[in-house]
C-alpha positions as CSV (number, residue, x, y, z in Angstrom):
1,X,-35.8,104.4,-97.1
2,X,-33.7,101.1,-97.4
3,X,-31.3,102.8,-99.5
4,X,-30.5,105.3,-97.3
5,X,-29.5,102.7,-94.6
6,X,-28.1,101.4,-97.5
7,X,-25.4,104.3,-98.2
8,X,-25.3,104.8,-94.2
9,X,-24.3,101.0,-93.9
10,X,-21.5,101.6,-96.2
11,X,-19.9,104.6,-94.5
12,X,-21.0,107.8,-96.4
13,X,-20.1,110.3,-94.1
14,X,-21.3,113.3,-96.2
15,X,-25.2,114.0,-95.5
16,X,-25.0,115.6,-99.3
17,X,-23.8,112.1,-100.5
18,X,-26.1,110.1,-98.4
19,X,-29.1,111.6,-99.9
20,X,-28.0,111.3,-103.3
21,X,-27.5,107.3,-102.8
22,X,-31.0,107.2,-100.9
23,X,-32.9,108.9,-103.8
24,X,-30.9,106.9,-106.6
25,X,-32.5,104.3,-105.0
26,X,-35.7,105.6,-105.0
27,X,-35.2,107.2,-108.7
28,X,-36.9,104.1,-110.8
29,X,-40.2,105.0,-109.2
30,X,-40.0,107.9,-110.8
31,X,-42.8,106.8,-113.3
32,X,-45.2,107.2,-111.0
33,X,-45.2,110.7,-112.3
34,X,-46.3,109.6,-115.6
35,X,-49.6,107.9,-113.4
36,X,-50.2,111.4,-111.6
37,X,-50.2,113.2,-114.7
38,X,-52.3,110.7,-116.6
39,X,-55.0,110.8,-113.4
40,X,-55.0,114.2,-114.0
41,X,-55.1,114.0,-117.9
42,X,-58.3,111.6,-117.8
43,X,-60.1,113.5,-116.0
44,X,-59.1,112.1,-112.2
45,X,-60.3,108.6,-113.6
46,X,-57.8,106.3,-112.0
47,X,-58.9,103.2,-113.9
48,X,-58.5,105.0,-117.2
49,X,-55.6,106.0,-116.1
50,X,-54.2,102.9,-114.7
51,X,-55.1,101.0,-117.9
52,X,-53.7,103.4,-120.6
53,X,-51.1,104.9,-118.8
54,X,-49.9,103.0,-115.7
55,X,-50.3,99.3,-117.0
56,X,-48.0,100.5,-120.1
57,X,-45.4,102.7,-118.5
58,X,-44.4,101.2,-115.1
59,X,-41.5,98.9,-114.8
60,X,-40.5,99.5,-118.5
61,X,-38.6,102.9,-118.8
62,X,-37.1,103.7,-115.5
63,X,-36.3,99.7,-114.5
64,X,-33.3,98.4,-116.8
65,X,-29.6,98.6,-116.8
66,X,-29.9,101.7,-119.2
67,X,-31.5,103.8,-116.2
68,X,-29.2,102.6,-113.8
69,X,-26.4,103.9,-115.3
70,X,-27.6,106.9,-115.5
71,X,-28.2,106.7,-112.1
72,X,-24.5,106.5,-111.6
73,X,-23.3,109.1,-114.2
74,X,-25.9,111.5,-112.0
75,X,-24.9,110.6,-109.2
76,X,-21.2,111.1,-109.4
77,X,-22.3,115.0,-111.2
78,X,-24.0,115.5,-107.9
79,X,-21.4,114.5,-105.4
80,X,-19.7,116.0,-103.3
81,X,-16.0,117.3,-104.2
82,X,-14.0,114.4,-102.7
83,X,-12.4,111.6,-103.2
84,X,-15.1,109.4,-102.6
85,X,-16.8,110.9,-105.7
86,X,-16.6,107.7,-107.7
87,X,-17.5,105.5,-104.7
88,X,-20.8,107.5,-103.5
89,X,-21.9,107.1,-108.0
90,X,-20.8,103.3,-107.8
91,X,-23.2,102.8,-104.3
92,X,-26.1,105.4,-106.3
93,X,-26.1,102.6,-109.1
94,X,-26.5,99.8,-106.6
95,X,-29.2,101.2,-105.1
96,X,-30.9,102.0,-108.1
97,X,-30.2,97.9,-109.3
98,X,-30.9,96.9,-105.9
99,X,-34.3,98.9,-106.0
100,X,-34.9,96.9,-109.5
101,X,-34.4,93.4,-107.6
102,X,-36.6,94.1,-104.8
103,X,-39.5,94.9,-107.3
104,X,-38.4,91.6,-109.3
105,X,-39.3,90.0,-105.6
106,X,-41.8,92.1,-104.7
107,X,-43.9,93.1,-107.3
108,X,-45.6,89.5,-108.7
109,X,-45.1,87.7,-112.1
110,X,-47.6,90.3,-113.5
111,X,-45.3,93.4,-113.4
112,X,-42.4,92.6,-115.0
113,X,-38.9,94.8,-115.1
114,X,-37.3,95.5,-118.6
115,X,-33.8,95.2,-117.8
116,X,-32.2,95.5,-121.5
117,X,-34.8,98.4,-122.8
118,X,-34.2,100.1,-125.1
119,X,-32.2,97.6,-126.5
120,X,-35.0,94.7,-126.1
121,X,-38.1,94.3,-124.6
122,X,-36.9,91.0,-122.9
123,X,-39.2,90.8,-119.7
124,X,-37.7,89.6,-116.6
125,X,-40.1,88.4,-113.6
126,X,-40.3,85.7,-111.2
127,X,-43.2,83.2,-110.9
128,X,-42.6,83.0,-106.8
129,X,-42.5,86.4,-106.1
130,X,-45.4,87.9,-104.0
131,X,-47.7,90.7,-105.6
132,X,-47.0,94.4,-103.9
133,X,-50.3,93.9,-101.8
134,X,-49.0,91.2,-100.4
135,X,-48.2,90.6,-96.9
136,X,-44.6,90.7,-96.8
137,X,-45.0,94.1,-98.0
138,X,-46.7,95.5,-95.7
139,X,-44.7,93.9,-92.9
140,X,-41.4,95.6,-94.5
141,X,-43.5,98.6,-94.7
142,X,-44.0,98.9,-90.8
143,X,-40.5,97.3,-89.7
144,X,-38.7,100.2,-92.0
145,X,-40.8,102.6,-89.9
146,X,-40.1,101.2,-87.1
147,X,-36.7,100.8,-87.6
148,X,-36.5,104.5,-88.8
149,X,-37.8,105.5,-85.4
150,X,-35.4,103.8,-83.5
151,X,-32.4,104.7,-85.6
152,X,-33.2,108.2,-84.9
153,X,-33.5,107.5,-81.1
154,X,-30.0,105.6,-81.1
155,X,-28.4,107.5,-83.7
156,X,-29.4,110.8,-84.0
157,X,-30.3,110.9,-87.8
158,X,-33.0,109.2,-89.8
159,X,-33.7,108.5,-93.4
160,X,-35.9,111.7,-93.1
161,X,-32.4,113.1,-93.5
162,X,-33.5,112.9,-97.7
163,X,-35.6,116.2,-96.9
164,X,-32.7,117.9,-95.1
165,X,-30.8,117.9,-92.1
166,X,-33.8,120.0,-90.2
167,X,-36.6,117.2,-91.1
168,X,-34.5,114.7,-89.7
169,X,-33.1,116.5,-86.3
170,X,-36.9,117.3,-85.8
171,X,-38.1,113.9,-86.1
172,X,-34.7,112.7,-83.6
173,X,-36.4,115.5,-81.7
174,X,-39.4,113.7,-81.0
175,X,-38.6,109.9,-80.7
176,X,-36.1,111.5,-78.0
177,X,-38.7,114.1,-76.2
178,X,-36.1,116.0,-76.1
179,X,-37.0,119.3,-74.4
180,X,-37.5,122.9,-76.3
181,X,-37.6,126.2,-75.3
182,X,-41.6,126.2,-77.6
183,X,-42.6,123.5,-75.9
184,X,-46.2,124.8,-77.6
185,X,-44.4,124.6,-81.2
186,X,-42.9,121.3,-80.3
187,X,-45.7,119.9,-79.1
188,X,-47.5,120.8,-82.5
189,X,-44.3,119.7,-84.7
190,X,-44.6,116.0,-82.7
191,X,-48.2,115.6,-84.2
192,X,-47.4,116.9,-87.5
193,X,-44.8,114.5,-88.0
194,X,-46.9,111.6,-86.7
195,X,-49.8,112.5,-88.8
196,X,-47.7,112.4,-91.9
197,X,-46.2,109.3,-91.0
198,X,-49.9,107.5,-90.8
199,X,-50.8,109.4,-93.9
200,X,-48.0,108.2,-95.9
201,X,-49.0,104.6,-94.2
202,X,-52.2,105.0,-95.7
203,X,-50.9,106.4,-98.9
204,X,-49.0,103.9,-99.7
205,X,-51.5,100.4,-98.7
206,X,-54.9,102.3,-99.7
207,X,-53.5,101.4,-103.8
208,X,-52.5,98.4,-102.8
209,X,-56.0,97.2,-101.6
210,X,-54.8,96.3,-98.4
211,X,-57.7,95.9,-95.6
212,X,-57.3,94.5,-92.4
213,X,-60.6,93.4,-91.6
214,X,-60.2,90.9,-94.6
């Protein structure tokens, strides 16, 4: 989410090239696949998974300056045909570094990144950062929903633009009430997309043991 304000900050005007920044900086997390599969490998035991899979893989493979630039090379592949090629692969590699130093900051001195693998295995962490289930997680959490909201209201486009131009005309639809000719189907649409929204809320804190009834 950040990263697409990110490439919208900058100026990308192509939709095309704004999606490919926002999920180059989403890319790293791309590990979690590793802890689906192993969930599903162990038998839906999370701990077992978590322990021999998770604990091992995350932060390591997808988190150093090897992936990044990747990132980049990818990114400038997928880009639109324009001059801005190399400048929408140099903003994809920010975001993808950027996404490294938020979980340096936000991840706590017990998940380290990897920056140099596979060259070394030379762990970088800080001893102030707060862990993920932390407060100012959750707070960043909310205020990026919140601020994807009223982007879309203001705007008229919303980091659900990642899924495609409709996903993010539908949810401008709704912060806007703007009027359909289905007002039924509209009507229907409006709580879909605010179901999802608390169900990726809940997605997202259940792992991270937050409760707010202490």
């Amino acid at each position: 989410m950040l990263s697409w304000y990110f490439a919208e900050s900058a100026g990308v005007r192509s939709a095309r090239d704004r999606r490919i920044v926002a999920w180059a900086g989403f890319a790293p997390d791309i590990d979690v696949l590793a802890y689906a599969g192993a969930i599903v490998w162990y038998g839906f035991d999370k701990d077992l998974a978590y322990e021999n899979v998770w604990q091992l893989v995350h932060h390591r493979y997808t988190h150093g300056l090897s992936f990044v630039l990747l990132t980049g090379v990818l990114a400038w592949w997928l880009a639109s045909r324009t001059p801005a090629r190399a400048r929408v692969a140099l903003l994809a590699l920010l975001a993808s570094a950027i996404h490294n130093f938020f979980d340096l900051v936000g991840g706590g001195p017990t998940w380290p990144i990897y920056p140099l693998w596979p060259l070394s295995d030379f762990k970088w962490y800080a001893t102030w950062s707060w862990t993920i289930g932390a407060w100012p997680n959750i707070v960043i959490l909310f205020g990026c929903l919140g601020a994807m909201l009223l982007y879309a209201r203001v705007v008229g486009r919303s980091p659900l633009e990642c899924f495609g131009d409709r996903a993010s005309a539908w949810l401008t639809g709704v912060v806007r009430q703007e009027r359909r000719s289905d007002s039924a189907a509209a009507g229907r649409l409006r709580w879909v997309i605010w179901v999802s929204v608390a169900l990726l809320a809940v997605a997202v804190l259940a792992p991270l043991g937050f409760n707010p009834f202490g």
